[in-house]
C-alpha positions in Angstrom: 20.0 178.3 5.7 17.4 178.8 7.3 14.9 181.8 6.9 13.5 184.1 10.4 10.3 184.4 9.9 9.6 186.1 13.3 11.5 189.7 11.9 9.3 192.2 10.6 10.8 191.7 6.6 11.7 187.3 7.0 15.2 186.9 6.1 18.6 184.5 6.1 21.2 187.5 6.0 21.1 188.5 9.5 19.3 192.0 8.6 19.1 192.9 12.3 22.5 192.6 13.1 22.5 195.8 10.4 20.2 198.5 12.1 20.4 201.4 9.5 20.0 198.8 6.7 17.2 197.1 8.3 15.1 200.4 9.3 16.2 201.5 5.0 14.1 197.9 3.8 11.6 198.8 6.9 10.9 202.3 5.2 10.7 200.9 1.6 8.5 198.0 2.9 5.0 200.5 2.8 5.7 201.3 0.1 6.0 198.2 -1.6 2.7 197.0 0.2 1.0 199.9 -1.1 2.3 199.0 -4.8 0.6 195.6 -4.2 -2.4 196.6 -3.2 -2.5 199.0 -6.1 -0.9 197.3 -8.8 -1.1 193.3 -8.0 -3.5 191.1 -8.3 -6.8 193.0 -9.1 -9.4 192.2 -6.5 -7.8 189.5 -4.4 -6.4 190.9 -1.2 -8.8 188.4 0.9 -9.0 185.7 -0.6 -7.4 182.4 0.8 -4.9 181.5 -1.1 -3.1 177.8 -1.2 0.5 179.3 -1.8 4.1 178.0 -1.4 6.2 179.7 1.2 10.4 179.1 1.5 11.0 178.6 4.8 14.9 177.5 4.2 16.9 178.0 1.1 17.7 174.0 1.2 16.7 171.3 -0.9 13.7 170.5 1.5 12.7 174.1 2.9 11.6 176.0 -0.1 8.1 174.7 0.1 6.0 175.0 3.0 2.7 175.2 1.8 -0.6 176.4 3.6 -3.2 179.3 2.9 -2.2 183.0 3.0 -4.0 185.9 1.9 -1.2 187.5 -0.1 -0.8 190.5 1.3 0.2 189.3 3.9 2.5 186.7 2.6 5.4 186.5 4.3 8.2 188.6 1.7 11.8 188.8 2.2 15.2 188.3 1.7 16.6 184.9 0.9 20.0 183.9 -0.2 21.2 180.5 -1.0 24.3 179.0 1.3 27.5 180.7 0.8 30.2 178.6 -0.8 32.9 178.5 1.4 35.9 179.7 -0.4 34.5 180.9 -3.3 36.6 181.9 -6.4 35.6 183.6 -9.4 35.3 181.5 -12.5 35.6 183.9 -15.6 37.6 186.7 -16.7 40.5 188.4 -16.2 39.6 188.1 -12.6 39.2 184.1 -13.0 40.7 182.2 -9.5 40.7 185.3 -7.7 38.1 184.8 -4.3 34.7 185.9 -5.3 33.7 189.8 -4.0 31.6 190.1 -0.7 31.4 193.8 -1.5 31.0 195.4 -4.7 34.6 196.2 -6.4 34.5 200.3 -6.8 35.2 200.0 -10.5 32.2 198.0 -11.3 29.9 200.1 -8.8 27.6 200.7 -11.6 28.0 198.5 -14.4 26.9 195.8 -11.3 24.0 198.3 -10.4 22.6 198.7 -14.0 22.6 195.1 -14.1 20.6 194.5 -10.5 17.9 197.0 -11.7 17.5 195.7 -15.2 17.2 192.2 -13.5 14.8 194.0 -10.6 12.2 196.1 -12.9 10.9 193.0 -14.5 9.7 191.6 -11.5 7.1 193.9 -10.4 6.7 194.1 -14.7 5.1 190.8 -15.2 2.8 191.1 -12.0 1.4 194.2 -13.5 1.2 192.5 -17.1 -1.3 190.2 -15.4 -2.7 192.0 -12.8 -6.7 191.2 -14.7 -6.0 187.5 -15.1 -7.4 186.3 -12.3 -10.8 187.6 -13.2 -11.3 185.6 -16.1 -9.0 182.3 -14.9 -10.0 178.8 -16.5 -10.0 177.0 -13.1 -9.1 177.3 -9.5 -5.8 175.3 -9.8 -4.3 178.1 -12.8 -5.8 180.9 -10.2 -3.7 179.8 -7.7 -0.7 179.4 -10.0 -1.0 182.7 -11.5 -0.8 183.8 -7.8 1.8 181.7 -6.6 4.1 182.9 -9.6 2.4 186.7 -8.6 4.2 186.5 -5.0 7.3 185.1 -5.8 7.8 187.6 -8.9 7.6 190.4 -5.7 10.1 188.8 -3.8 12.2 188.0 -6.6 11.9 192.4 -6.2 12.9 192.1 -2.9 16.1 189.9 -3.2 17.2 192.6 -6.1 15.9 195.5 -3.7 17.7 194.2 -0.7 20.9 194.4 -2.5 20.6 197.8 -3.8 20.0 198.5 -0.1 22.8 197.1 1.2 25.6 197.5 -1.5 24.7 201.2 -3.6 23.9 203.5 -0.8 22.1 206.6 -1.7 21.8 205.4 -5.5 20.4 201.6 -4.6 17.7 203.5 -2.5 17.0 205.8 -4.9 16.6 202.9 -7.7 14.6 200.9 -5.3 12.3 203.6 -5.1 12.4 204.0 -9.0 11.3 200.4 -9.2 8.1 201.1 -7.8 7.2 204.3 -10.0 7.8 202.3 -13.2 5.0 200.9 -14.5 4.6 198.2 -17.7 3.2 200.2 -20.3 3.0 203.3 -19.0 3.7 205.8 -21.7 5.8 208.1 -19.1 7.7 205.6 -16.9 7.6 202.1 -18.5 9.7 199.1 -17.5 13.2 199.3 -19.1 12.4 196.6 -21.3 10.0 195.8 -24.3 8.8 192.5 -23.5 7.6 193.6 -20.0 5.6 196.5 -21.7 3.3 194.0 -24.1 -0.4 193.5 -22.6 -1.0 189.7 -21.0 -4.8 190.1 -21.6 -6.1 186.4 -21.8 -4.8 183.1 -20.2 -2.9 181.7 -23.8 -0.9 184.8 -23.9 -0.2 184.1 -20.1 1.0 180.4 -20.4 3.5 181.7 -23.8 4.7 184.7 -21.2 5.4 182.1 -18.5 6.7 179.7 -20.8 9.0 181.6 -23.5 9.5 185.2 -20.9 10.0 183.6 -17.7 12.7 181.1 -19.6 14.7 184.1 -20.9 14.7 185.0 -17.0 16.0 182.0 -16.4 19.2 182.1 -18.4 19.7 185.4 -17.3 19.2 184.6 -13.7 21.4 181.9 -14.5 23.8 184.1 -15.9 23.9 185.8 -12.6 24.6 183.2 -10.8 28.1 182.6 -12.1 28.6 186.4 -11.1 32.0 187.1 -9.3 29.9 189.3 -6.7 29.1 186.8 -4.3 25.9 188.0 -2.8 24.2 188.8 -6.5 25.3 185.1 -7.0 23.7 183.4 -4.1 20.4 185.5 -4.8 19.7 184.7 -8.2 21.1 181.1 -7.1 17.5 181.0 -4.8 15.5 182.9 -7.4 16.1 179.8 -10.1 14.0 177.4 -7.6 11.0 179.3 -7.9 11.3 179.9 -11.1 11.0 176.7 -12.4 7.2 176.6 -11.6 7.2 179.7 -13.0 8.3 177.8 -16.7 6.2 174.8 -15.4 3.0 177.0 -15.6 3.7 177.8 -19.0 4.8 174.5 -20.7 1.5 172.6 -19.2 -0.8 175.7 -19.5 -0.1 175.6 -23.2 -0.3 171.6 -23.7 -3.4 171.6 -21.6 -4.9 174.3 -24.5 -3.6 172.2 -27.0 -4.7 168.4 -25.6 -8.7 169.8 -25.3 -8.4 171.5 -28.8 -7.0 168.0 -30.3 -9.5 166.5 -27.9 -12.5 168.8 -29.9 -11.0 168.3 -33.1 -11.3 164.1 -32.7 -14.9 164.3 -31.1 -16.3 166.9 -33.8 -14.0 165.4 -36.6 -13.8 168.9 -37.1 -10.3 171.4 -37.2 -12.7 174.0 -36.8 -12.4 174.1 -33.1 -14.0 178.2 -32.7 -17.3 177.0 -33.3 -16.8 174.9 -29.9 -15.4 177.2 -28.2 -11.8 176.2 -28.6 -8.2 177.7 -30.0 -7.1 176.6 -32.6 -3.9 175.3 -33.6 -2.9 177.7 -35.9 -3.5 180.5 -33.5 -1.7 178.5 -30.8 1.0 178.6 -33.0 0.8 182.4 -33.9 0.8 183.0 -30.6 4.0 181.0 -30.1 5.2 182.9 -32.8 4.5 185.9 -31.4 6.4 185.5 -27.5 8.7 183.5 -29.1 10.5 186.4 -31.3 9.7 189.4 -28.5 11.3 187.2 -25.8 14.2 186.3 -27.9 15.0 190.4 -27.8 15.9 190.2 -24.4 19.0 188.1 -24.9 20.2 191.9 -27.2 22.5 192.4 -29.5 24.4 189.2 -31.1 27.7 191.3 -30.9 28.3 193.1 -27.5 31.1 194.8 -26.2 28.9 195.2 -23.0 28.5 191.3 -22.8 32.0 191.1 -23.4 32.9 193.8 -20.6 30.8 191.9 -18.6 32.5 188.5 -18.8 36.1 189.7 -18.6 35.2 192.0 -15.4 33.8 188.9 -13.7 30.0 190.3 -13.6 28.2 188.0 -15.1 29.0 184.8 -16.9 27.4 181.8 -18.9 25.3 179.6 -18.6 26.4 176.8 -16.5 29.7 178.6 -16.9 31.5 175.9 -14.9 30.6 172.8 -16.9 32.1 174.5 -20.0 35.2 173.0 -21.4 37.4 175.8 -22.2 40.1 178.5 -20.5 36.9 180.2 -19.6 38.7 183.6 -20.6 37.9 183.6 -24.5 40.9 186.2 -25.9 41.4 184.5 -28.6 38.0 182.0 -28.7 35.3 182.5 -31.5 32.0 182.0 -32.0 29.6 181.6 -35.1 26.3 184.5 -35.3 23.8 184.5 -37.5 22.8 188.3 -39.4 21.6 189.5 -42.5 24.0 191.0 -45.6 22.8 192.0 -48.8 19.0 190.5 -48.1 20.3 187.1 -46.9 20.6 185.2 -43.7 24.9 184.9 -43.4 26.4 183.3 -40.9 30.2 185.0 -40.1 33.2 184.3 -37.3 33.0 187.0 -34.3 34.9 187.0 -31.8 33.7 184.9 -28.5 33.8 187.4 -25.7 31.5 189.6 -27.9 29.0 186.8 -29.0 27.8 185.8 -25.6 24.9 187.4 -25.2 24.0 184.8 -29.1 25.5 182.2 -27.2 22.9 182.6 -24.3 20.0 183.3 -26.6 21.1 179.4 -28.0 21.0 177.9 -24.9 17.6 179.4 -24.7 16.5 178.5 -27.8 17.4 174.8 -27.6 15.3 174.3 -24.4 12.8 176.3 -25.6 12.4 173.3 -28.3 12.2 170.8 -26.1 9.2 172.0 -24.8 7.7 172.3 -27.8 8.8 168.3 -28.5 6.4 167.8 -25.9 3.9 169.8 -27.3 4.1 167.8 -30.5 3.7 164.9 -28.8 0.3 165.6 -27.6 -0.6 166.3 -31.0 0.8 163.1 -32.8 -0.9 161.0 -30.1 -4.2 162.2 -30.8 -3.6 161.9 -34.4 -3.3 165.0 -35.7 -1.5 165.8 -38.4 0.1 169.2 -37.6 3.6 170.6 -35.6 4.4 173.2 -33.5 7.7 174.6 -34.7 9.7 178.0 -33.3 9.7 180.6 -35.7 13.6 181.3 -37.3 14.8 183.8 -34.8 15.5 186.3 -37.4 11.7 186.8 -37.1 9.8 189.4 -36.2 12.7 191.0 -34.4 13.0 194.2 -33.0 16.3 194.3 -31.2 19.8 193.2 -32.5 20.9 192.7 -36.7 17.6 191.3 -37.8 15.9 194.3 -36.1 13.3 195.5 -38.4 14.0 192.6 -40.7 11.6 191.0 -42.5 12.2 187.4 -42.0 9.4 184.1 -42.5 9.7 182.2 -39.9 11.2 179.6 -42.1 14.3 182.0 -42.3 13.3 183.0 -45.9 14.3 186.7 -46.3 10.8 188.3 -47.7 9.5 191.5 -49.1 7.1 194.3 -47.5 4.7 193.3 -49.7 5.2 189.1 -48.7 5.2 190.0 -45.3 2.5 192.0 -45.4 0.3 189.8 -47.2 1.5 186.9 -44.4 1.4 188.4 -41.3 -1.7 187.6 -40.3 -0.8 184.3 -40.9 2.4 184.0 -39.2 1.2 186.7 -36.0 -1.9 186.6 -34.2 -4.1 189.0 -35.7 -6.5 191.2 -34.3 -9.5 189.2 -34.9 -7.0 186.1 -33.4 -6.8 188.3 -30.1 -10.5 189.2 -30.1 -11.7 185.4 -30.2 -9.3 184.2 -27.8 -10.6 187.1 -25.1 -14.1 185.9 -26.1 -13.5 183.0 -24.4 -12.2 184.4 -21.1 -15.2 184.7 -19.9 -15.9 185.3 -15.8 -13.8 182.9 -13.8 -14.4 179.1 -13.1 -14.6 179.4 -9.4 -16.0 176.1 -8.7 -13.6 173.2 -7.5 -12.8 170.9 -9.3 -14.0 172.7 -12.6 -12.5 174.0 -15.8 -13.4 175.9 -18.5 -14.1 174.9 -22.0 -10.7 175.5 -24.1 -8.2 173.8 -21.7 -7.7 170.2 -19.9 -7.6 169.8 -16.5 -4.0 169.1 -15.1 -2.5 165.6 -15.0 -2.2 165.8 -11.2 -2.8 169.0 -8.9 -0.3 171.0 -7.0 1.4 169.1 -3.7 -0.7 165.9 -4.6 -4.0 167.3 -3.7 -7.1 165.8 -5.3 -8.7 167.3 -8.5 -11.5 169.2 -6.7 -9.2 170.9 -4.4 -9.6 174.1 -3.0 -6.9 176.4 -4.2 -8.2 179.8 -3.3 -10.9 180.8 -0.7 -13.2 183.7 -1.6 -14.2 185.8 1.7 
């Protein structure tokens, strides 16, 4: 489909065929540039900026690129191709054609779910709104940006349908959306992860890498939803979240190739007198986003996942490439909890162990990442392995909450954990070395600072020395 770019707010739904909805997004619009300009990207609203722009939602349109300065970067409202025909794939509601209008009795079951998905968008673009100050290189500036726009019109695709579905209420938690802010100790984003400080560049590749994937299952989650215009949305968000993931994964090998680097030139594993990270703090710091991202999936046993599924609202992932009735009365599935100061695992039933059987799916492409981590290790000869904590550790939400787990899965004591936790979590010395190294950004083309590797090619095939982002 493709996207009008000559409307005020860019769009593929046809917004001005809808004159009281359109004005609604027109009002909200100020507002939303004024939260930029406040809360994005500190510093940057002229600078040049090499950034992808969708200009249709099909294979070969979603990447237009050129030079904006983001603040005036072209937002909107973009929805992947409707499926002609559409039915429903899961639940009670399974074969039934999929809802073009919200169902009355799932008015705001569906709405709690579009703002949970919406108030981590603008989240993460506050979490780093200081990055760019201190980034490594001009390439990760303009990927911090790049993944800085899309996050706000990943907002607008939840925004718009607030707008156009809820009424009163949608424009009222559109409004709320803006007035949340991460961390804030009176109005912070409805969930934990999207409350933690990004401070330094290795916390930001873990965020993009381990955060961004949980919003990738959900998204994906979404997708399968029986309410056909959530569907197609989050169906267009998942392309531009892949580079999102893609920042992460190659951010953290690039810190991990020049430590091994420094390690083999220095014959030294003490890589902080060069001014590198080192591998155990890379790994603490996987540790770390690891186990906070892994509370986003909730509780292993949910009647609200459950409700969920069975209404049609939101399914699994890849929920049509599973093998089963896609129903699950009488289906069950294995969790994993703790009972009597041991790691069980016990027989629940299915519909209620989706939101465990999501956090799987995460966790086993999470790995595969780390595989490739591994690899750059074990090719420069290292003798050391990245590994993802047991995901009873350090948990906060769900039966292991408050737990204290080793990231082998060894059930410890206070007094083990204690004595441990600096080992297994970065401490605050960990956090005040890696900061040390952020130092003022690496502006020059071409250039990169100390602790990471340059990329193995640069972004659209442009040369090394590129030009990602024009200071004015």
């Amino acid at each position: 489909m493709s996207i009008n770019y000559s409307e005020r707010i860019p769009n593929n739904v046809d917004l001005s065929s809808d004159r009281r909805l359109q004005r609604a997004l027109e009002a909200w619009q100020p507002n939303y540039l004024q939260w930029w300009k406040d809360m994005g990207p500190d510093g940057s609203l002229d600078f040049d900026v090499y950034l992808r722009t969708a200009i249709s939602t099909d294979a070969n349109g979603w990447a237009n690129f050129g030079y904006v300065k983001m603040p005036e970067y072209r937002w909107g409202i973009f929805l992947a191709d409707r499926e002609a025909d559409r039915r429903i794939a899961f639940g009670d509601e399974k074969g039934k054609p999929a809802w073009q209008e919200v169902p009355g009795e799932h008015r705001s079951t569906l709405r709690r779910l579009i703002v949970t998905q919406g108030d981590t968008e603008p989240a993460s673009v506050e979490q780093q709104r200081l990055l760019g100050k201190t980034a490594p290189s001009l390439y990760d500036l303009r990927n911090l940006f790049q993944i800085n726009v899309e996050e706000g019109r990943h907002l607008w695709a939840m925004v718009y349908l607030l707008h156009a579905y809820f009424g009163r209420d949608g424009r009222e938690e559109a409004e709320e959306m803006l007035q949340r802010h991460s961390g804030d100790p009176d109005k912070p984003r409805i969930l934990g992860a999207f409350n933690e400080k990004t401070p330094d560049w290795l916390s930001f590749f873990m965020f993009t890498y381990f955060t961004d994937r949980d919003g990738k299952y959900q998204l994906a989650s979404l997708a399968e939803s029986g309410f056909d215009p959530l569907a197609r949305s989050c169906r267009f968000m998942l392309t531009e979240e892949a580079h999102h993931m893609f920042v992460g994964e190659t951010g953290v090998g690039r810190v991990i190739q020049r430590t091994c680097e420094v390690m083999k030139e220095r014959k030294s594993d003490d890589v902080r007198a060069f001014g590198c990270v080192d591998l155990p703090t890379i790994q603490k710091y996987l540790n770390f986003h690891f186990s906070v991202s892994l509370d986003l999936f909730g509780q292993e046993a949910s009647t609200n996942a459950a409700n969920y599924y069975t209404a049609g609202l939101k399914g699994r992932y890849l929920e049509t490439r599973i093998d089963d009735d896609h129903q699950l009365a009488s289906a069950q599935y294995a969790i994993l909890g703790l009972d009597g100061g041991a790691v069980v695992e016990r027989q629940v039933p299915a519909l209620t162990a989706l939101n465990e059987r999501l956090r799987q799916d995460y966790i086993d492409d999470c790995a595969k990442g780390v595989l490739r981590w591994n690899k750059i290790i074990e090719r420069a000869g290292i003798d050391f392995e990245m590994k993802l904590p047991h995901r009873g550790f350090n948990r906060r939400i769900g039966g292991f909450a408050g737990a204290r787990v080793a990231p082998d899965g060894r059930v410890v004591d206070e007094a083990t954990w204690k004595a441990n936790e600096g080992k297994w979590l970065p401490s605050d010395e960990d956090r005040a070395y890696v900061t040390s190294l952020m130092g003022r950004a690496v502006t020059e083309p071409g250039k990169f600072a100390n602790w990471i590797a340059p990329p193995a090619r640069g972004i659209n095939n442009q040369p090394a020395d590129f030009e990602y982002v024009r200071f004015n």
